[in-house]
ChimeraX commands (.cxc) that place a marker at each C-alpha (Angstrom):
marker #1 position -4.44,33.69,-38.22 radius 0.5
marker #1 position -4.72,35.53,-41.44 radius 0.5
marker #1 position -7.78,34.35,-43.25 radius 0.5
marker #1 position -9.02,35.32,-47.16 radius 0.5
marker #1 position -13.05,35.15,-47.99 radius 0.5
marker #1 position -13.64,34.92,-51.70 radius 0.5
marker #1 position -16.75,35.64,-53.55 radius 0.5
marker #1 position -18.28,36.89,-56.99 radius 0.5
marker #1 position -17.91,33.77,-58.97 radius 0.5
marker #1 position -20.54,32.44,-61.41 radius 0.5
marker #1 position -21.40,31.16,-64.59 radius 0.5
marker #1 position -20.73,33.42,-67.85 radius 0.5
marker #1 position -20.88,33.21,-71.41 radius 0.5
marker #1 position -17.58,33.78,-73.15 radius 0.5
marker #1 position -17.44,37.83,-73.48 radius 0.5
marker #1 position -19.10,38.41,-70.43 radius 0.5
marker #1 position -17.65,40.09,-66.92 radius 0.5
marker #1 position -17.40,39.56,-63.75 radius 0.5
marker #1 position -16.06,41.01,-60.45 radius 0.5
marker #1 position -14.31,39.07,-58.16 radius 0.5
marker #1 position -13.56,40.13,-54.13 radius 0.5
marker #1 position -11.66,38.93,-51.48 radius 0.5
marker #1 position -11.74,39.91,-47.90 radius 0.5
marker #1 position -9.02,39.78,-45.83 radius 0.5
marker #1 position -9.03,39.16,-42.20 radius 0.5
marker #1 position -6.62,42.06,-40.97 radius 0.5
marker #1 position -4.83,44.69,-42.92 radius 0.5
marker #1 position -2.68,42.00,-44.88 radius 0.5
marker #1 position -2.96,44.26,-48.58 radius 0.5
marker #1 position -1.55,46.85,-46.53 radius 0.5
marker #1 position 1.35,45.46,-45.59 radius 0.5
marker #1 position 2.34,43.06,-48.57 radius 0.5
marker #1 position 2.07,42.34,-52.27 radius 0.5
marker #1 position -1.17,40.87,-52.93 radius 0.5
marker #1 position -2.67,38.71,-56.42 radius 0.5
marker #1 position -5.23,36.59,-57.73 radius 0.5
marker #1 position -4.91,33.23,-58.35 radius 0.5
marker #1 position -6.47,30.46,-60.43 radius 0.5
marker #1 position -6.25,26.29,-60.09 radius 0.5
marker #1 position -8.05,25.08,-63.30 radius 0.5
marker #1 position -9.10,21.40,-63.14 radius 0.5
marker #1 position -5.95,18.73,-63.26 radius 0.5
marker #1 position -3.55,21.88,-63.63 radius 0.5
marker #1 position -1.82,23.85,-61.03 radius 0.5
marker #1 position -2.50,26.59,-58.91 radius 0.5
marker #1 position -0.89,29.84,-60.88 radius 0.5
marker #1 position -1.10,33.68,-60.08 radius 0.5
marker #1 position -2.75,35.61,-62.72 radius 0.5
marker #1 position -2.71,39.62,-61.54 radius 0.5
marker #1 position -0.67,41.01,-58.62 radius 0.5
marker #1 position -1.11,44.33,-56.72 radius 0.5
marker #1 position 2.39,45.21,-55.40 radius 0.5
marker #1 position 2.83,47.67,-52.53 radius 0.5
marker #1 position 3.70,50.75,-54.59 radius 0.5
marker #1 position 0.07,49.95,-56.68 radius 0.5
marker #1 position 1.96,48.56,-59.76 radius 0.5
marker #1 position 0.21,45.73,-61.36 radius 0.5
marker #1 position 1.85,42.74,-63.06 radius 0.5
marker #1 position -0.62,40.15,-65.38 radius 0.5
marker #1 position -0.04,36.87,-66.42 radius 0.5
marker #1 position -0.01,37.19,-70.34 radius 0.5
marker #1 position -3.17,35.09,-70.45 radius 0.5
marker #1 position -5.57,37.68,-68.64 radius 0.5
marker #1 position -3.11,41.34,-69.57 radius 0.5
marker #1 position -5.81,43.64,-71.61 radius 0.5
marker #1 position -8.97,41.71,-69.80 radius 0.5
marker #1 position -8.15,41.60,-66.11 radius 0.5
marker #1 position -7.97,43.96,-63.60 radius 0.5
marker #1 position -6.55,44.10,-59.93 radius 0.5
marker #1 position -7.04,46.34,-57.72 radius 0.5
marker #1 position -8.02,47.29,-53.65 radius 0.5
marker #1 position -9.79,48.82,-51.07 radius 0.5
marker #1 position -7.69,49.55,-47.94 radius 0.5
marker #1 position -10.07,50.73,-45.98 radius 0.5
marker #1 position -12.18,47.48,-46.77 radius 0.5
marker #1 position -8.97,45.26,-46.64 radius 0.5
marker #1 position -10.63,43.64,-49.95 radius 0.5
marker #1 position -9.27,42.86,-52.82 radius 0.5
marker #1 position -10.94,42.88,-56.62 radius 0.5
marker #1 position -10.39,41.16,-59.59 radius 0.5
marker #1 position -12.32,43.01,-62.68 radius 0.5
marker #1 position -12.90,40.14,-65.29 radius 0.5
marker #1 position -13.46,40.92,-68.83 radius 0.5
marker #1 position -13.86,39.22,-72.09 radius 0.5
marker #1 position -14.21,35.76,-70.83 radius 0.5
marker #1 position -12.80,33.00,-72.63 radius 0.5
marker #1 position -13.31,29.38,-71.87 radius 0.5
marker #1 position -9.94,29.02,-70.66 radius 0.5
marker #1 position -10.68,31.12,-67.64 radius 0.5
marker #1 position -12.82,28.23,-66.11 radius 0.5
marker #1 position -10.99,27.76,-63.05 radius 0.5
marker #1 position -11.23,28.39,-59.12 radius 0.5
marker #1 position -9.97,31.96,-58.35 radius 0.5
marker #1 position -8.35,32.53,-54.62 radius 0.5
marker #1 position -6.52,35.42,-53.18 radius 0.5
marker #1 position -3.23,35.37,-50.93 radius 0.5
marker #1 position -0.61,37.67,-50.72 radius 0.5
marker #1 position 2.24,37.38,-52.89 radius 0.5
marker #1 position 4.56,35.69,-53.12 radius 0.5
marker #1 position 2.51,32.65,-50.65 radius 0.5
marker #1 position 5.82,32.17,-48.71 radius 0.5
marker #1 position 6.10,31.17,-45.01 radius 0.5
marker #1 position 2.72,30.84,-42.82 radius 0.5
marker #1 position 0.97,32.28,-45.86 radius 0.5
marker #1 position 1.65,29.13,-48.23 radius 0.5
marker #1 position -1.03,26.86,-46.06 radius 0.5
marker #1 position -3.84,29.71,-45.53 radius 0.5
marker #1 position -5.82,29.70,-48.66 radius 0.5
marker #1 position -9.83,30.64,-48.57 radius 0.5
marker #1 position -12.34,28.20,-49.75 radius 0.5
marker #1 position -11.94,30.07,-53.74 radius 0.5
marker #1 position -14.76,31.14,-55.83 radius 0.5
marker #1 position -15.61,29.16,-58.57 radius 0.5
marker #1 position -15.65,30.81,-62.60 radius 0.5
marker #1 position -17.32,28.86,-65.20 radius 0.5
marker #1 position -17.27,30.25,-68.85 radius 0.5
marker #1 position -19.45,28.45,-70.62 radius 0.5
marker #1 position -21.85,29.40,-73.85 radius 0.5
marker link #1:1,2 radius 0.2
marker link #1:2,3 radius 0.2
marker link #1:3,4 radius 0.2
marker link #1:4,5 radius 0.2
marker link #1:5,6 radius 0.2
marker link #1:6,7 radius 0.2
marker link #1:7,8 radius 0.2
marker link #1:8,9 radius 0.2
marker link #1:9,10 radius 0.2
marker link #1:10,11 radius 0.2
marker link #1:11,12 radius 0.2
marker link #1:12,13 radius 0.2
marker link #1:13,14 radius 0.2
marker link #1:14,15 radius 0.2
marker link #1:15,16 radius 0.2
marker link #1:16,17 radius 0.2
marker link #1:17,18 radius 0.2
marker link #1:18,19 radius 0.2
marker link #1:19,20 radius 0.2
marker link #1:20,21 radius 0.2
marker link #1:21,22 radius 0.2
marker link #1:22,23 radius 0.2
marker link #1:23,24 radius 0.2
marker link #1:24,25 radius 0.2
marker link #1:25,26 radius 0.2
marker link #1:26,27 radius 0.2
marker link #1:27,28 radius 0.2
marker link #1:28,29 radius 0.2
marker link #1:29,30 radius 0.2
marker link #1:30,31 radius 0.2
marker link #1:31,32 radius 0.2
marker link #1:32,33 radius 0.2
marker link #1:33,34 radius 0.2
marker link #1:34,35 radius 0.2
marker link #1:35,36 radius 0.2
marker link #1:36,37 radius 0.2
marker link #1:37,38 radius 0.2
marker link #1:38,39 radius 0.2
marker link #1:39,40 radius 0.2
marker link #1:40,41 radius 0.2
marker link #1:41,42 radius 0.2
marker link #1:42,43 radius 0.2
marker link #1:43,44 radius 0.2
marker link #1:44,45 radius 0.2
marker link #1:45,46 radius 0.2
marker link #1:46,47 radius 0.2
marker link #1:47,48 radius 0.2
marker link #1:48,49 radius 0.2
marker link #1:49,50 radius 0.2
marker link #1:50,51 radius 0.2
marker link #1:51,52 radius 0.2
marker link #1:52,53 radius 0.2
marker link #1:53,54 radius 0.2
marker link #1:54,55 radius 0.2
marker link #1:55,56 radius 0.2
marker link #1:56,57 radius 0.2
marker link #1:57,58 radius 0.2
marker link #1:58,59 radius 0.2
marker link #1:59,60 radius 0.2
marker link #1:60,61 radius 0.2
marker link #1:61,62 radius 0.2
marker link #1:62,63 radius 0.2
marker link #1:63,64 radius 0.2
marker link #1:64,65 radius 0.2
marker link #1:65,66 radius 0.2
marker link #1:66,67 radius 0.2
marker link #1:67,68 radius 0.2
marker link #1:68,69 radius 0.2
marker link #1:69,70 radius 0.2
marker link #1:70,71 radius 0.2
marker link #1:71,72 radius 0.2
marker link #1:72,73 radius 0.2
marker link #1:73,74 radius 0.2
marker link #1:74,75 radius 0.2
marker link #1:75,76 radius 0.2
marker link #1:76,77 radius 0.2
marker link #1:77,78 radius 0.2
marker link #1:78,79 radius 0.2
marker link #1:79,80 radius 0.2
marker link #1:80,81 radius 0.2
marker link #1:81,82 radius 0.2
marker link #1:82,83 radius 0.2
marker link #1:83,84 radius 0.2
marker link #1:84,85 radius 0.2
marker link #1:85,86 radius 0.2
marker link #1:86,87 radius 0.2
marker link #1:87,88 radius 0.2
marker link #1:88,89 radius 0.2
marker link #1:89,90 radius 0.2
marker link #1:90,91 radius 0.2
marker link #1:91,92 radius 0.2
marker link #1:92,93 radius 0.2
marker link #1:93,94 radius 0.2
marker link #1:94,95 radius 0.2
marker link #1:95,96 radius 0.2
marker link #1:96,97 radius 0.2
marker link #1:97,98 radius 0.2
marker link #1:98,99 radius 0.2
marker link #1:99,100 radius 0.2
marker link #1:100,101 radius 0.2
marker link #1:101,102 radius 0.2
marker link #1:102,103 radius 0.2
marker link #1:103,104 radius 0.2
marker link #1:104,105 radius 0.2
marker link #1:105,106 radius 0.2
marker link #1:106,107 radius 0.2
marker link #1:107,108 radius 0.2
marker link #1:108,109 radius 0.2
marker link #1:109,110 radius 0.2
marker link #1:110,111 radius 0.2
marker link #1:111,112 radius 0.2
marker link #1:112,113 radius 0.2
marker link #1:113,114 radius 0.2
marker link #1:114,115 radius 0.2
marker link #1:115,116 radius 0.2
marker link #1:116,117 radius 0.2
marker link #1:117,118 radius 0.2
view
C-alpha cells in the first residue's frame, strides 16, 4: 500500500522559507500527477501546487510567485519550496498524488505542520 512521509515543517516568521519533502513509498511521482496540499484549522483540505507528469506546474493563486513544486525521481520525494510566508499559510501540508481518486483518496501521511507566526 502506497504510503507518503512528510517532513520540514516548523515555525516561521512571516517572510521567512521553508522546504517541505515528502517521501513516497514506491515510484508513485513517476507514474502520476503529484501536489501539495494544505488543511488549515476548521477549513478544508485544498491542493496548493501540482507537479504533472510532463513537469508542468499549476499553483493555487494564493501561493503562485512564493511556492515551488518540484521532485526527485530517483528519491521518489517530493518538495515544496516555501517563500515569503504569510500568516495565512498556517496550515498542515500533506502530499498525495493528484487528483486523490480511487485507493489514493484514504492514504494520506501523518502531514507536517507550518506555523507562520511573528
Amino acid at each position: 500500500q502506497a504510503r507518503f512521509v512528510e517532513s520540514g515543517g516548523a515555525l516561521a516568521q512571516p517572510g521567512g522559507s521553508l522546504r517541505l519533502s515528502c517521501a513516497a513509498s514506491d515510484r508513485l511521482f513517476t507514474n502520476y500527477h503529484a501536489a501539495w496540499y494544505r488543511q488549515a484549522p476548521g477549513k478544508p483540505r485544498e491542493a496548493v501546487a501540482m507537479l504533472m507528469l510532463n513537469s508542468g506546474t499549476r499553483y493555487d493563486d494564493s501561493v503562485k510567485g512564493r511556492f515551488t513544486i518540484s521532485s526527485d525521481s530517483a528519491k521518489n520525494t517530493l518538495y515544496l519550496q516555501m517563500n515569503n510566508l504569510k500568516l495565512e499559510d498556517t496550515a498542515i501540508y500533506y502530499c498525495n498524488v493528484h487528483p486523490p481518486l480511487g485507493p489514493f483518496a484514504n492514504i494520506w501521511g501523518q502531514g507536517t505542520q507550518v506555523t507562520v507566526s511573528s
